[in-house]
C-alpha positions as YAML, in Angstrom:
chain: A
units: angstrom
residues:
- id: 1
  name: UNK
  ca: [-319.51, -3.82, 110.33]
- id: 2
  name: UNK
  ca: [-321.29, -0.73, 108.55]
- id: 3
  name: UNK
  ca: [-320.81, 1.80, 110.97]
- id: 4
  name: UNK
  ca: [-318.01, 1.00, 112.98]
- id: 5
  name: UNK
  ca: [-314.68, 2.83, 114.05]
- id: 6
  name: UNK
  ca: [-311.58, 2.07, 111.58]
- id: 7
  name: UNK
  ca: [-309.08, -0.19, 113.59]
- id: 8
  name: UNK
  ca: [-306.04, 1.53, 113.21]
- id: 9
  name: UNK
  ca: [-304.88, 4.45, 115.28]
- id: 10
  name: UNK
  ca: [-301.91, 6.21, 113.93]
- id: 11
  name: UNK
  ca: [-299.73, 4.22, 117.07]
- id: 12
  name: UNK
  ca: [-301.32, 1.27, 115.94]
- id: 13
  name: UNK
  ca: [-300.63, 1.81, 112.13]
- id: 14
  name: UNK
  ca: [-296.66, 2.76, 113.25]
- id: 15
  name: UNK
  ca: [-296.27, -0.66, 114.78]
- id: 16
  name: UNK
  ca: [-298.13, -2.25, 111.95]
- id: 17
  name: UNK
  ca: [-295.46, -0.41, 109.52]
- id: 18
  name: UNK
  ca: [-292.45, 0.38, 111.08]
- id: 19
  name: UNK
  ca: [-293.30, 3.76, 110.18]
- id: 20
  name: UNK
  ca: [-292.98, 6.35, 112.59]
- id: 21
  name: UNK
  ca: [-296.05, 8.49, 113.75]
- id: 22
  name: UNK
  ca: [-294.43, 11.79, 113.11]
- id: 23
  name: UNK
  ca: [-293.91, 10.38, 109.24]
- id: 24
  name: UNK
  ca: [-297.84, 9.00, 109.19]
- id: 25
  name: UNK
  ca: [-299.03, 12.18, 110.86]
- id: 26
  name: UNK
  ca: [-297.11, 14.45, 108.04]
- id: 27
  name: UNK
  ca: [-298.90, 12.54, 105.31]
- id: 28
  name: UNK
  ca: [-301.70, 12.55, 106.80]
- id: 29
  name: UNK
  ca: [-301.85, 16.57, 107.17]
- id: 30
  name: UNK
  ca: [-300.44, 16.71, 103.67]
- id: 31
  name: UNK
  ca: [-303.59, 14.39, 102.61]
- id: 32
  name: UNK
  ca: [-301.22, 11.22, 100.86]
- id: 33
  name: UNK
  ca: [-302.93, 9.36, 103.90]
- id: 34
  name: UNK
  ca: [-306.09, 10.85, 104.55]
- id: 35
  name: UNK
  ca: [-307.50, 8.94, 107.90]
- id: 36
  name: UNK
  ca: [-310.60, 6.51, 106.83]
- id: 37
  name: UNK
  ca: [-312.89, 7.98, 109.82]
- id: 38
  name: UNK
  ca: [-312.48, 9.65, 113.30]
- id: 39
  name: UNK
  ca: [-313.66, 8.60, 116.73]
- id: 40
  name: UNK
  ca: [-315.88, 10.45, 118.55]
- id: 41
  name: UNK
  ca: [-313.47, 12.26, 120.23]
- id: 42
  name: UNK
  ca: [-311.66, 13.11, 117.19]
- id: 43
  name: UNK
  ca: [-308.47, 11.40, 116.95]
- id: 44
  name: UNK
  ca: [-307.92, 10.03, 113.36]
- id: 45
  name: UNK
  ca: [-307.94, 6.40, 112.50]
- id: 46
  name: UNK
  ca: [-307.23, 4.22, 109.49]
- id: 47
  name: UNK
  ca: [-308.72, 1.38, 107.83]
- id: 48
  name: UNK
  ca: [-307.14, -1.73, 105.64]
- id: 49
  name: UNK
  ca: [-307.14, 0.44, 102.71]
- id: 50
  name: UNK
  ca: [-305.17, 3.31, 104.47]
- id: 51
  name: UNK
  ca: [-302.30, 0.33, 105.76]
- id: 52
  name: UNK
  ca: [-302.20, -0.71, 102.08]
- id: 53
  name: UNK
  ca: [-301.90, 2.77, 101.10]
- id: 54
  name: UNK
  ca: [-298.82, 3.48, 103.60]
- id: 55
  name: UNK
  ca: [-297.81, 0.43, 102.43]
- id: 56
  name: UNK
  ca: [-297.21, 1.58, 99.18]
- id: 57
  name: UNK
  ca: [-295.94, 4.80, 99.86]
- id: 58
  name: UNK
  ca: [-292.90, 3.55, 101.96]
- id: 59
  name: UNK
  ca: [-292.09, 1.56, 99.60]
- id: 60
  name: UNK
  ca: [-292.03, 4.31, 96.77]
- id: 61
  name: UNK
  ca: [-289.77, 6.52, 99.19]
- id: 62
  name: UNK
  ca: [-287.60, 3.66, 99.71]
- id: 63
  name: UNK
  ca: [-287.02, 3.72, 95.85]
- id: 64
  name: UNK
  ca: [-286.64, 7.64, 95.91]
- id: 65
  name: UNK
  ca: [-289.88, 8.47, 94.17]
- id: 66
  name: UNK
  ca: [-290.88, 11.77, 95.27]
- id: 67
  name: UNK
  ca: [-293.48, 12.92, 96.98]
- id: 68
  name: UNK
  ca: [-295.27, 15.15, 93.82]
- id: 69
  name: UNK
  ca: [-295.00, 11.83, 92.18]
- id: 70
  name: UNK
  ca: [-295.92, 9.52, 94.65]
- id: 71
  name: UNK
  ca: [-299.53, 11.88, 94.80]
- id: 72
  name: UNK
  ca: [-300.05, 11.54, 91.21]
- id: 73
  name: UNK
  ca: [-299.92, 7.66, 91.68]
- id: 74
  name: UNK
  ca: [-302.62, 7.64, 94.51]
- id: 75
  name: UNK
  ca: [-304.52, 9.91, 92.61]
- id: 76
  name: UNK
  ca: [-304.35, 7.83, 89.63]
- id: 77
  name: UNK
  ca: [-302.72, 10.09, 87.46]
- id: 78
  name: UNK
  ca: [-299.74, 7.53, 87.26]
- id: 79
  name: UNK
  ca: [-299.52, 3.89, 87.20]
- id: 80
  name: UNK
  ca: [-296.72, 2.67, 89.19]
- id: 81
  name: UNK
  ca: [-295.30, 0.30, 86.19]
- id: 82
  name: UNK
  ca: [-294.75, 3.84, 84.46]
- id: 83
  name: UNK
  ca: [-292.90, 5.55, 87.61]
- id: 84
  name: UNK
  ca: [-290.79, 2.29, 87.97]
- id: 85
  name: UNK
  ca: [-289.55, 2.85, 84.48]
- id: 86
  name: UNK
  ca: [-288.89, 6.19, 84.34]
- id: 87
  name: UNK
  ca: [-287.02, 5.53, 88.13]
- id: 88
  name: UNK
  ca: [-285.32, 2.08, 86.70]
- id: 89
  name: UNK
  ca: [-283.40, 4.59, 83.96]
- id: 90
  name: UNK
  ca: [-282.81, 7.52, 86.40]
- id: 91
  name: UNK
  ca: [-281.20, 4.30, 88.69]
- id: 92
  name: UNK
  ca: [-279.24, 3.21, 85.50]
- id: 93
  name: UNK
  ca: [-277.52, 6.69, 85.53]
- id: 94
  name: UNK
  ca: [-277.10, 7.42, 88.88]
- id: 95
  name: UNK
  ca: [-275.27, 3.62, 89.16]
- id: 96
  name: UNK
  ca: [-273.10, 4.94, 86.01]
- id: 97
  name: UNK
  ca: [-272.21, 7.94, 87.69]
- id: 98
  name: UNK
  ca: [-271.45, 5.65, 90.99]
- id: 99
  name: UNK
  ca: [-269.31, 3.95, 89.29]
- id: 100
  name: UNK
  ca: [-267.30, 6.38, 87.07]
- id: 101
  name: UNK
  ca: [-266.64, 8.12, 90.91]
- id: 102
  name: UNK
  ca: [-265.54, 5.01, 92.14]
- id: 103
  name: UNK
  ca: [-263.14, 4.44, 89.31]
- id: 104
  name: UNK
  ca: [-261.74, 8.07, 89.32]
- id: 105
  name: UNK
  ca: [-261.00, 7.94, 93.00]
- id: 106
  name: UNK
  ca: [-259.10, 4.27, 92.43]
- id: 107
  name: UNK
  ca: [-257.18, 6.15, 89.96]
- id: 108
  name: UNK
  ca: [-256.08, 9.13, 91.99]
- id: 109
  name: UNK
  ca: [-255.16, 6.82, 94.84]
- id: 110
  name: UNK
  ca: [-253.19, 4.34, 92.34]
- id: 111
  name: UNK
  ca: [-251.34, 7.35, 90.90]
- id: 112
  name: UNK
  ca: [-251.20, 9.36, 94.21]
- id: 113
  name: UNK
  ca: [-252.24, 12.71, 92.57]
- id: 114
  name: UNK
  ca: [-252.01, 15.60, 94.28]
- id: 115
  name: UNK
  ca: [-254.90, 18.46, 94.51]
- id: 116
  name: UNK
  ca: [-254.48, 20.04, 91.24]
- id: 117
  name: UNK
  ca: [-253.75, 16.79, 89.19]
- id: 118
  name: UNK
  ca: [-257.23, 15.34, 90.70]
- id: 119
  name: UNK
  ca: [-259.19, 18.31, 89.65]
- id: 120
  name: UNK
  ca: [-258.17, 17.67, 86.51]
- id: 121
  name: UNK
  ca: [-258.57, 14.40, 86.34]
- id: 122
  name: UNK
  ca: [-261.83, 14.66, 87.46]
- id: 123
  name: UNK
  ca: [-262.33, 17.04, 84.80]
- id: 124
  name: UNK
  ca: [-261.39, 14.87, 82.02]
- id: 125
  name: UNK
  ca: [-263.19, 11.86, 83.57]
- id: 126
  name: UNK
  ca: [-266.52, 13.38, 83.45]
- id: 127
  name: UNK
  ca: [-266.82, 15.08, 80.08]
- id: 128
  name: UNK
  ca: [-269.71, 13.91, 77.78]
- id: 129
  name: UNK
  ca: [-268.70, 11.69, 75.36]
- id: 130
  name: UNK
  ca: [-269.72, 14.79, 72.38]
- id: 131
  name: UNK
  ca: [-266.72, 16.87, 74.77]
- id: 132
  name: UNK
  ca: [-264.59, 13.92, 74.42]
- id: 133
  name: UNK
  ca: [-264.78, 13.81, 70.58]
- id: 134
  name: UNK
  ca: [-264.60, 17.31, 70.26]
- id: 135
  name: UNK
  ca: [-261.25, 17.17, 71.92]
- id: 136
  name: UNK
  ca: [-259.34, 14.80, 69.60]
- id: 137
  name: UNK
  ca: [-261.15, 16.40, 66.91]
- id: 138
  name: UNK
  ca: [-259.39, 19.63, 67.76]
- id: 139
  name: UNK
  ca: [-256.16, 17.75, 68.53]
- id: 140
  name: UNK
  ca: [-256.26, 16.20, 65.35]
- id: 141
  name: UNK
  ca: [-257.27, 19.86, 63.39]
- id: 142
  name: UNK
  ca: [-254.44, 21.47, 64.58]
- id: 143
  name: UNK
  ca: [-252.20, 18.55, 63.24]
- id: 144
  name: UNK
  ca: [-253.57, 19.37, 59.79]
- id: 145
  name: UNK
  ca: [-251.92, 21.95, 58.03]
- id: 146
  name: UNK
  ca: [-253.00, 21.42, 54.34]
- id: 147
  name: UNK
  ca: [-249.91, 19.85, 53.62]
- id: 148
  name: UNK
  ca: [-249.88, 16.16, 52.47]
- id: 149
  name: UNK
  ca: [-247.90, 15.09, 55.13]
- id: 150
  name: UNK
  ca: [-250.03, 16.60, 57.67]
- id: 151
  name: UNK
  ca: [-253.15, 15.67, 55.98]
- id: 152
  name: UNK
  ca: [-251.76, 11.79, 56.00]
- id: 153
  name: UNK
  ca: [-251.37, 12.19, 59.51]
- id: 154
  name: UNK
  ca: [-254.68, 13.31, 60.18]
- id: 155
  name: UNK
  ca: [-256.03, 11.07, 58.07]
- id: 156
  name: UNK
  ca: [-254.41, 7.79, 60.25]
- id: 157
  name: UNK
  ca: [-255.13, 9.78, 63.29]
- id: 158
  name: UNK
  ca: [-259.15, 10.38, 62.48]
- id: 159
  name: UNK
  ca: [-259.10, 6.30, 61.34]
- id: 160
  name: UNK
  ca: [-258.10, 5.05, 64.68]
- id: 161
  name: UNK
  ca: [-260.43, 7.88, 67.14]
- id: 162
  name: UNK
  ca: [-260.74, 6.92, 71.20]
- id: 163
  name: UNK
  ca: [-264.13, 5.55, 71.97]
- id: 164
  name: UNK
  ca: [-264.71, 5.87, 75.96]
- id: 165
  name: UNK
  ca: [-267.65, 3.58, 76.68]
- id: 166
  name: UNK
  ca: [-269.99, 4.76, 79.34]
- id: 167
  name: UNK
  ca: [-268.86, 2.46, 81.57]
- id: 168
  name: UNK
  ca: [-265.59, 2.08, 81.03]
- id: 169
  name: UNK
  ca: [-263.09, -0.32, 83.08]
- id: 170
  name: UNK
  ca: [-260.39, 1.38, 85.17]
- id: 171
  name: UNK
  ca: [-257.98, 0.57, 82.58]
- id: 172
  name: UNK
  ca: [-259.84, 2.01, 80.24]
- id: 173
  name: UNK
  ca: [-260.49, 4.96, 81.69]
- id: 174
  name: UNK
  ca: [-257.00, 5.38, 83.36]
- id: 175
  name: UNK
  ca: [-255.72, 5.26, 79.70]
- id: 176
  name: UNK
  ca: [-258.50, 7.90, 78.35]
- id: 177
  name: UNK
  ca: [-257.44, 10.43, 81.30]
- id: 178
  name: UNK
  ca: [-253.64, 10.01, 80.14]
- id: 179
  name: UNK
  ca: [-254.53, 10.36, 76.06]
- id: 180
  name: UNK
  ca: [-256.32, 13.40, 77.19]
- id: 181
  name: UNK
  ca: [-253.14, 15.40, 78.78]
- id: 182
  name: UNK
  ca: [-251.10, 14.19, 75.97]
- id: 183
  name: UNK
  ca: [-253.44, 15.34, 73.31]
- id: 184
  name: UNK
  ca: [-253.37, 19.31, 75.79]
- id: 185
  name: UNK
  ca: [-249.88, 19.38, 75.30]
- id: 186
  name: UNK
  ca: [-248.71, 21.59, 72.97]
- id: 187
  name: UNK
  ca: [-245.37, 19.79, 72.96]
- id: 188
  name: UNK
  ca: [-246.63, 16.62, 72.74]
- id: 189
  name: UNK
  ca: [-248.91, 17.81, 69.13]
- id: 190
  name: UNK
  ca: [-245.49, 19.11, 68.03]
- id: 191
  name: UNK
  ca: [-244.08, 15.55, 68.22]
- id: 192
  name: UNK
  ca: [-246.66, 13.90, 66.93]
- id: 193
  name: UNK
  ca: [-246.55, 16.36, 63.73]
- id: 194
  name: UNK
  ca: [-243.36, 15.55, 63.31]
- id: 195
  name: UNK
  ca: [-243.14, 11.22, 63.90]
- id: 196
  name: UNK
  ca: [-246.53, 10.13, 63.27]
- id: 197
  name: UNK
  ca: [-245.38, 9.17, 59.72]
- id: 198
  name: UNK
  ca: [-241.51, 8.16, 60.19]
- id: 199
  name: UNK
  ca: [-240.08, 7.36, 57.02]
- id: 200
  name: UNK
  ca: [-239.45, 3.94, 55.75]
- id: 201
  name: UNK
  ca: [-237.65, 1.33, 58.34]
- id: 202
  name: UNK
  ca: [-234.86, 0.79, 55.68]
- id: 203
  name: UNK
  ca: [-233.83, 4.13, 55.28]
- id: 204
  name: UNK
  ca: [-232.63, 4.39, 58.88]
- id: 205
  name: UNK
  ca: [-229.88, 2.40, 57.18]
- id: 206
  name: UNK
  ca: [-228.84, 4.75, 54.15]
- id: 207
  name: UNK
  ca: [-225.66, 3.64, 53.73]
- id: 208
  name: UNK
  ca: [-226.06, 0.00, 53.94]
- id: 209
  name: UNK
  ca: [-227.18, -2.20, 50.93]
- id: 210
  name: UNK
  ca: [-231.12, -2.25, 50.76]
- id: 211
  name: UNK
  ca: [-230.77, -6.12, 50.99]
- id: 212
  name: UNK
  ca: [-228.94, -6.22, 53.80]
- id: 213
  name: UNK
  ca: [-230.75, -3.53, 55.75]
- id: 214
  name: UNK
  ca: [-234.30, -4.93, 55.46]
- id: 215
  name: UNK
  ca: [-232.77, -8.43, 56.65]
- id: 216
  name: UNK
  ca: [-231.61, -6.50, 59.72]
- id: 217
  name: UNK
  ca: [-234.24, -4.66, 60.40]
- id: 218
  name: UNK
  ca: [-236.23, -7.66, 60.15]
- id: 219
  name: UNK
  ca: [-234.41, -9.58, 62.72]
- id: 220
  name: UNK
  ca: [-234.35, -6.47, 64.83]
- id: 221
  name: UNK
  ca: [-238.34, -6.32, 64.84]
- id: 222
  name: UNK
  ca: [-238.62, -10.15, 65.24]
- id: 223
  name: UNK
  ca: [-236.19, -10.15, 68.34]
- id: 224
  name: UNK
  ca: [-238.35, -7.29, 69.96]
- id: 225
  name: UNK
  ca: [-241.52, -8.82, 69.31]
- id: 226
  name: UNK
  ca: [-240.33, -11.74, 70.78]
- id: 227
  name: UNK
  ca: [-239.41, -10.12, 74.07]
- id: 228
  name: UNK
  ca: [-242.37, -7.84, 74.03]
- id: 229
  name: UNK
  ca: [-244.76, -10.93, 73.89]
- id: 230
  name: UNK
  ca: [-242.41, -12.35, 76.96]
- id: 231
  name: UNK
  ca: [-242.82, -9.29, 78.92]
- id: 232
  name: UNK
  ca: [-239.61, -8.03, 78.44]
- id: 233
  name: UNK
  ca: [-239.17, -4.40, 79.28]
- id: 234
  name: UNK
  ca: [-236.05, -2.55, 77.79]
- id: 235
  name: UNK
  ca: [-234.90, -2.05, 81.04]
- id: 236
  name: UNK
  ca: [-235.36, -5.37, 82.17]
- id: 237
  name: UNK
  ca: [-231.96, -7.59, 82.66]
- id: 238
  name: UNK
  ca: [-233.76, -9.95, 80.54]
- id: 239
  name: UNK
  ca: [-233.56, -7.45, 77.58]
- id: 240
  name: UNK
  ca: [-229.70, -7.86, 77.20]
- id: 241
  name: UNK
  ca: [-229.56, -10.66, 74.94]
- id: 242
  name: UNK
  ca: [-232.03, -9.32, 73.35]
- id: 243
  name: UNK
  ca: [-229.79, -6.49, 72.61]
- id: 244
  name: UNK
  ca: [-226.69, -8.40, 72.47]
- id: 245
  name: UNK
  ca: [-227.97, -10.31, 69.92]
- id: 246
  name: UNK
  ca: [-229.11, -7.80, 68.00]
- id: 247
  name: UNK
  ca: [-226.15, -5.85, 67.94]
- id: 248
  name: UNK
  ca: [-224.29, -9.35, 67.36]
- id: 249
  name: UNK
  ca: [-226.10, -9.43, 63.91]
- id: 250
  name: UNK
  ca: [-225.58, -5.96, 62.75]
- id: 251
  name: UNK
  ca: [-221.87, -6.21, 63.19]
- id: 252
  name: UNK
  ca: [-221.50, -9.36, 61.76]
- id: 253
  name: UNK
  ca: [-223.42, -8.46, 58.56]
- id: 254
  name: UNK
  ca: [-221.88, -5.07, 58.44]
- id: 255
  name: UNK
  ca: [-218.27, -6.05, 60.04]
- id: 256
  name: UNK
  ca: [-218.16, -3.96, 62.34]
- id: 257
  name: UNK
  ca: [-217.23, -4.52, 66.16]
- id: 258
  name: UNK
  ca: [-219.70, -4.80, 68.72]
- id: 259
  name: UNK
  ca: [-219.00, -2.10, 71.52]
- id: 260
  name: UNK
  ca: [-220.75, 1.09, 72.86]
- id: 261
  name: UNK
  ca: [-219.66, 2.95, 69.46]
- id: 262
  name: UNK
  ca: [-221.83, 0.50, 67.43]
- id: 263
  name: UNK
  ca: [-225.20, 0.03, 70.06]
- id: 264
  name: UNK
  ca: [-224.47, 4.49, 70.70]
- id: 265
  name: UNK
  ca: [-224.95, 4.70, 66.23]
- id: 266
  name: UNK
  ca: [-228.16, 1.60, 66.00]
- id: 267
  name: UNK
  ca: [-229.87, 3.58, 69.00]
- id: 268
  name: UNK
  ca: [-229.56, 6.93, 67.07]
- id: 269
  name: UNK
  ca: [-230.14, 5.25, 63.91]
- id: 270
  name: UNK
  ca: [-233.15, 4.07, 65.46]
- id: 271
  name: UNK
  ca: [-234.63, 7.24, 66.87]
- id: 272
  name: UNK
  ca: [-234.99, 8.94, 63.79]
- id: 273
  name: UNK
  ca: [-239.07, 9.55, 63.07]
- id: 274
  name: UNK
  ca: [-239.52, 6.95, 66.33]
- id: 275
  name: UNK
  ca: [-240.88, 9.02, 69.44]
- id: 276
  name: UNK
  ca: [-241.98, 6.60, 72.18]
- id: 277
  name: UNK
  ca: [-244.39, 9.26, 73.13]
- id: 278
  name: UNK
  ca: [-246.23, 8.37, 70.14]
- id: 279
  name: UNK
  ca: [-245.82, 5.25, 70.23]
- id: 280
  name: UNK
  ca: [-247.10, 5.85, 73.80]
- id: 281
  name: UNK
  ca: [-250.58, 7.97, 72.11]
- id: 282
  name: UNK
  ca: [-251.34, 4.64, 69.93]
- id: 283
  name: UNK
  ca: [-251.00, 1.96, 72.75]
- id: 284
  name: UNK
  ca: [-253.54, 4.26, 74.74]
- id: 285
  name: UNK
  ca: [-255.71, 4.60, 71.68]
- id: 286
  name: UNK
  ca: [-255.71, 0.84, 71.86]
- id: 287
  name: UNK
  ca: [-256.25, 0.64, 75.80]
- id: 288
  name: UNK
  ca: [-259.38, 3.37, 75.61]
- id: 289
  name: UNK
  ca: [-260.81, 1.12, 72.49]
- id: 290
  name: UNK
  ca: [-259.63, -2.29, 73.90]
- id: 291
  name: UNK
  ca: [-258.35, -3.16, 71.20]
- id: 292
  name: UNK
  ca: [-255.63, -6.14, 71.40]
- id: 293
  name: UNK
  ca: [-251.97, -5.28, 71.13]
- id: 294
  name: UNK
  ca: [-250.49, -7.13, 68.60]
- id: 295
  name: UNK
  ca: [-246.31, -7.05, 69.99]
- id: 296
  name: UNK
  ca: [-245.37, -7.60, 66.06]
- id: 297
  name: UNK
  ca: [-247.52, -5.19, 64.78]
- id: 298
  name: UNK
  ca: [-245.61, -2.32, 67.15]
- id: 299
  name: UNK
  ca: [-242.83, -0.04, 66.30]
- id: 300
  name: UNK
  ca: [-239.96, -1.87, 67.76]
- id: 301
  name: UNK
  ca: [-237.55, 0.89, 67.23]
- id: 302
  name: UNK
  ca: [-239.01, 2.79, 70.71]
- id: 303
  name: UNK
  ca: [-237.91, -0.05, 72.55]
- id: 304
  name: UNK
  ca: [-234.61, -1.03, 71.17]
- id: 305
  name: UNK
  ca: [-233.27, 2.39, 71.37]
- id: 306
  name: UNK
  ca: [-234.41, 2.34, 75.05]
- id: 307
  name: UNK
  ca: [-232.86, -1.00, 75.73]
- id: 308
  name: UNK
  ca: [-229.54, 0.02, 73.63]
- id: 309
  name: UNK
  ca: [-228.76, 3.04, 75.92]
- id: 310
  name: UNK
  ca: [-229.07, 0.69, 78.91]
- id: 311
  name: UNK
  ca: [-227.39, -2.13, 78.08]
- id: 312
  name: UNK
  ca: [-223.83, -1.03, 79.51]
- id: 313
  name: UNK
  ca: [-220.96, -3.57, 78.64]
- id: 314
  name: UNK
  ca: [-220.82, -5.78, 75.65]
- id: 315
  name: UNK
  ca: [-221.69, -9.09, 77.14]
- id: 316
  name: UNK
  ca: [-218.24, -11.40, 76.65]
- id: 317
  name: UNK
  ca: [-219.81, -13.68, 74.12]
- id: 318
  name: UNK
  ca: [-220.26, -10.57, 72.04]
- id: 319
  name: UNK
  ca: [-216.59, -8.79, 71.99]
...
């Protein structure tokens, strides 16, 4: 009735709320709850309007809204659907951020990295995606010297750029982290100046009819495809008839025995212009863009030159 005391003390209000009196009685003082009336011997109380008030306020705090904000929405400076927005993207990013951490730290755990290697990793990780760009951008600079081979080089390199979503998958990111130490290395841009544009598979073969050679350097890059798409690592037992049947063919067609003289002159044959840290730079392109690897569509000379130099004795069916 007109007149009469507001029901709520602030004890009665905390139980009503589940917020504590110390929290009612500091936003109170700092007039976000101003009390409704006062009894006659001071003490503040509230009214429905005051609960519905508190009310909203928890539930603002809950969502992290501050307290400057959460004024200008009693006050009616700001509607709430406008503060929910603005909070919804500010929840997007924080989530992103979340989750970038939580990948990073799976990644130092999977790769057990010590202090300095996680401080960089971290590093690389977190740059913007404009610091990302500019980084292959000056990797890729450097590579051009004005000369056509160079610019060619470039040219592939800038056609096929890393593209780190921002939320990218563990294995996406694990790759970006690894492209970005090779593309550091001053070593590493040395080697890729020098095999990013290996000349023609044939003329690994210079002395052997062209005929001939691109038949066995076709078989070569069908047998490897083959076992790549299997799952075949060179250093897999599985990969020895690979190799023994590619060094079967070679010195049939070009009759010569097959021993460790013959795989010891394919595997250097093979290395020429064919760094498997390149080849290592592309497949993390791929991996950072998710792109599919296509097992034909790799240089198979990386892996036959790796599987060569471990295949040890000529299998029996092969002497």
């Amino acid at each position: 009735m007109n007149g009469a005391t507001p029901p709520y003390s602030i004890g009665e209000l905390s139980a009503r709320t589940g917020v504590s009196v110390r929290t009612i009685r500091f936003y109170s003082d700092t007039g976000l709850l101003p009390p409704t009336g006062r009894t006659p011997a001071g003490y503040r109380r509230y009214g429905e309007a005051a609960l519905g008030r508190l009310h909203l306020i928890g539930v603002l705090r809950e969502l992290d809204v501050d307290l400057g904000t959460v004024r200008r929405v009693l006050d009616g400076d700001l509607s709430v659907a406008r503060v929910a927005a603005a909070h919804a993207d500010a929840t997007a990013l924080q989530i992103r951020a979340l989750r970038l951490r939580h990948s990073v730290l799976r990644l130092v755990a999977r790769r057990a990295a010590g202090p300095e290697e996680t401080v960089l990793m971290h590093r690389i990780a977190l740059l913007t995606s404009e610091e990302r760009r500019r980084l292959i951008a000056d990797f890729i600079a450097a590579l051009d010297t004005g000369t056509p081979h160079a610019r060619s080089a470039a040219d592939a390199l800038r056609a096929a750029l890393p593209e780190l979503p921002d939320e990218p998958s563990d294995a996406r990111l694990a790759a970006w982290v690894e492209l970005a130490e090779l593309v550091a290395d001053d070593g590493f841009r040395a080697r890729m100046a020098r095999a990013a544009f290996p000349p023609a598979d044939e003329d690994a073969l210079p002395d052997v009819d062209r005929a001939q050679a691109a038949e066995l350097l076709g078989f070569a890059r069908r047998a490897v495809a083959e076992a790549r798409e299997a799952g075949i690592e060179p250093e897999d037992a599985d990969a020895l008839p690979v190799v023994d049947a590619v060094a079967g063919r070679f010195a049939a067609v070009l009759d010569r025995p097959d021993g460790p003289e013959l795989r010891e002159w394919l595997a250097r044959r093979f290395e020429v212009g064919h760094d498997p840290l390149v080849e290592r730079y592309w497949r993390l392109v791929w991996a950072v863009n998710a792109w599919q690897v296509i097992p034909g569509h790799l240089p198979f000379q990386p892996w036959l030159v790796r599987a060569l130099r471990r295949s040890g004795p000529v299998s029996p069916s092969h002497r």
